[in-house]
Every structure is written in C-alpha cells, then in structure tokens.
C-alpha positions as CSV (number, residue, x, y, z in Angstrom):
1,X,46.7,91.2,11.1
2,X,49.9,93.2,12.0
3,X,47.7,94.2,15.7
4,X,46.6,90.5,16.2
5,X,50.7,89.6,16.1
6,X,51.8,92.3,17.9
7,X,48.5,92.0,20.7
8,X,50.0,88.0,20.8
9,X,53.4,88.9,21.1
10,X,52.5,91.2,24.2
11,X,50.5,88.1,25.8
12,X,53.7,86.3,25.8
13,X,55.8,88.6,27.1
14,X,53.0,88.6,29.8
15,X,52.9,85.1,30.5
16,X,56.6,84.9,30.9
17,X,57.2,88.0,33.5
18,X,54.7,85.9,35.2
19,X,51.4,88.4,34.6
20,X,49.4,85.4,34.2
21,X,46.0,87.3,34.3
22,X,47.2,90.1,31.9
23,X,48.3,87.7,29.2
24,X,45.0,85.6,29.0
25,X,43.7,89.1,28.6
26,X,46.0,89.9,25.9
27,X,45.9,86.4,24.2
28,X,42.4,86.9,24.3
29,X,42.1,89.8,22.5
30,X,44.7,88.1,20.0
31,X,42.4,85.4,19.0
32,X,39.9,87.9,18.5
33,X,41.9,90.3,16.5
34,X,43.2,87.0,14.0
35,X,39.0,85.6,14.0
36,X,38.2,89.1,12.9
37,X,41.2,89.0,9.8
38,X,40.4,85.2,9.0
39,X,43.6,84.3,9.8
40,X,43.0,81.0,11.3
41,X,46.5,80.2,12.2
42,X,47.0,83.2,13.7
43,X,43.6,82.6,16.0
44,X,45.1,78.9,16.5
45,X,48.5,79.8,17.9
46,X,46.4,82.9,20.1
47,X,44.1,80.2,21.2
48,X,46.8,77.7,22.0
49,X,48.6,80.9,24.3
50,X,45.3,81.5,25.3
51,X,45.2,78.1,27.3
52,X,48.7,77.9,28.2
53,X,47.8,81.4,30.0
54,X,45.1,79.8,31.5
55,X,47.0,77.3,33.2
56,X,49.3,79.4,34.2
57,X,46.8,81.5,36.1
58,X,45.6,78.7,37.8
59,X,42.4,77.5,35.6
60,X,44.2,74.2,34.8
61,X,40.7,72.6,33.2
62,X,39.3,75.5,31.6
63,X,43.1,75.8,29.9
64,X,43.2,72.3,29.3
65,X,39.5,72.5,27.1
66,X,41.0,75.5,25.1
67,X,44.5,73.9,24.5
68,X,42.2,71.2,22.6
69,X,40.3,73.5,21.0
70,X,43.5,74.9,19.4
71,X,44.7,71.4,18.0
72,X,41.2,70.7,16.3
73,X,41.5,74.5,14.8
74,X,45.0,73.7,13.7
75,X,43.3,69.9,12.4
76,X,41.0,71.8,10.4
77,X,43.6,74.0,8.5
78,X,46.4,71.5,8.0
79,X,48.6,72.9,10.5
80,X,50.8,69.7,11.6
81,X,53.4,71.7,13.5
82,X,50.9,73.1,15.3
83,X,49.1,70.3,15.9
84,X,52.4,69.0,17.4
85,X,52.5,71.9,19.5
86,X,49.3,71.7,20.7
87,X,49.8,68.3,21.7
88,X,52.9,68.8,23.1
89,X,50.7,71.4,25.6
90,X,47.8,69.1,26.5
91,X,50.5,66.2,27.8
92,X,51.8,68.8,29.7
93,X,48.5,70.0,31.4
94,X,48.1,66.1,32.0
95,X,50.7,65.7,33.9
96,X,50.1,68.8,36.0
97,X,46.3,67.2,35.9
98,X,47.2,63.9,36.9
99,X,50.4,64.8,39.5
100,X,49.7,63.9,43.3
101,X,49.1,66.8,45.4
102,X,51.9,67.8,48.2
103,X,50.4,68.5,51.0
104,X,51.1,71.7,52.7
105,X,52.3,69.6,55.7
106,X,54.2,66.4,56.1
107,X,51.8,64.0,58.1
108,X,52.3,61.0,60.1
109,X,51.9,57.9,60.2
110,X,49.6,57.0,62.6
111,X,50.9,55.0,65.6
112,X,49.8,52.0,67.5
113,X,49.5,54.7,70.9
114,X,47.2,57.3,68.4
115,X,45.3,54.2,67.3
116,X,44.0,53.1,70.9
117,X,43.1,56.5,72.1
C-alpha cells in the first residue's frame, strides 16, 4: 500500500511539472498497485488522477470515461467526498468538452466583392 501512495504521489508531481505522459504512466501503475492491496480508495483517487492525466495529455474522452469510472468506484465504497471530487472533474472535462474551438486564425467576414467573384 505504502508503494501505491508513494507511485500516486509521483504521478502528481508529474502532472503538475507538466509530464503529462509520465504521470498517466505513474497513475497507472498506482491504480494497479492499490487493485493489487484491495485498497479501493486508494485505486479510486489513482483512477480519478489517472483521468485528470489523461486530459492533460490531450485524450480529453478517454480521460473523461475514466474520470466516471472513478466516481462509480467511489459510489460503490461510500466515498462521498470523492464522489464530489470526481464530479467536480467530469464538469470540468465538460466544459473543456463542450468550449468552442479558437481557430488558429482570425477569419473574415466575407464581403459583398468576395461574394460576386
């Protein structure tokens, strides 16, 4: 148990220096390290990182699926805080889910000369 903490606390540290790819790694290995010990809060919380790291490393649905599978996990053992938490994270990948693109570009309105050409 004391390696699944310490593996999860190293995929945070990760995801904020911005080693997006290295702490999915890391968080993955947590949740595996807390599945293996039957701590299921401990695989909850890794899972939850696990999908915030996701997003982070671009992979907004796949992050978005395993946010979700975090808050049922946490359902199932009673876990209200993180169920909050969890939630908290999914209305956050909806937003980035469901904000309008920039374009790279500004573009133009097109103009009554561009329209009859």
């Amino acid at each position: 148990q004391m390696t699944g903490i310490a593996t999860y606390s190293v995929a945070q540290c990760h995801a904020v220096a911005g080693r997006t790819a290295a702490a999915v790694q890391a968080a993955t290995e947590a949740r595996n390290l807390f599945s293996q010990t039957w701590d299921r809060q401990g695989e909850a919380m890794a899972i939850l990182m696990l999908g915030e790291s996701l997003v982070l490393d671009g992979d907004v649905e796949k992050g978005k699926q395993t946010a979700k599978e975090a808050q049922d996990l946490f359902a199932s053992i009673d876990d209200h805080e993180g169920i909050d938490k969890a939630e908290k994270t999914l209305q956050q990948i909806q937003e980035i889910l469901g904000a309008p693109v920039t374009p790279a570009a500004p573009r133009q309105a097109p103009t009554k000369e561009s329209e009859s050409v």
